[in-house]
C-alpha angles and dihedrals in degrees: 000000000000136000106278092045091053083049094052095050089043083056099042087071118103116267095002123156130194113223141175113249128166092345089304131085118260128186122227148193134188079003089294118116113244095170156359154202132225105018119157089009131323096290093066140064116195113209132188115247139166104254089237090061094044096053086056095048090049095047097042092037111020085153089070104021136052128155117262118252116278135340090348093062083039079069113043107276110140139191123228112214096209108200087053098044110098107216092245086058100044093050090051095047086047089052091043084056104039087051087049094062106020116112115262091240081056100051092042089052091242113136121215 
């Protein structure tokens, strides 16, 4: 996987938009980041995950995931190693995390 593929799956989510944060690209929904390219550097994503959901990934995939440094990982917040993601995995992970912060009208169907 490599950045522009995890770009095009981030994109392919309903109601996402690509963003500038912090002098990399990030994805939203509902105007909260789910994910991101390029942190720490381009050969890495960093998605929001429950840590609960994150402890599992690392543990069943420690080649792809690790948690990201300090209160943030604490949190959730994982990095996705690229060049070791398989597409199948990153497009799950993305929807993991785009189901984690979209809002709930959003996630029934209903519109507002």
């Amino acid at each position: 996987m490599g950045p522009e593929g995890f770009r095009k799956l981030a994109r392919s989510l309903p109601e996402v938009e690509e963003r500038g944060h912090m002098d990399h690209p990030d994805f939203r929904v509902g105007g909260k980041i789910f994910a991101t390219l390029g942190y720490p550097d381009g050969h890495w994503a960093m998605v929001k995950l429950k840590p609960q959901q994150q402890k599992a990934l690392t543990a069943a995939h420690p080649e792809v995931f690790i948690p990201v440094k300090g209160a943030w990982g604490r949190q959730g917040c994982t990095n996705v190693r690229l060049r070791a993601a398989t597409k199948p995995l990153a497009d799950s992970v993305l929807r993991l995390a785009w189901q984690n912060i979209a809002p709930k009208n959003l996630l029934s169907g209903r519109k507002t």
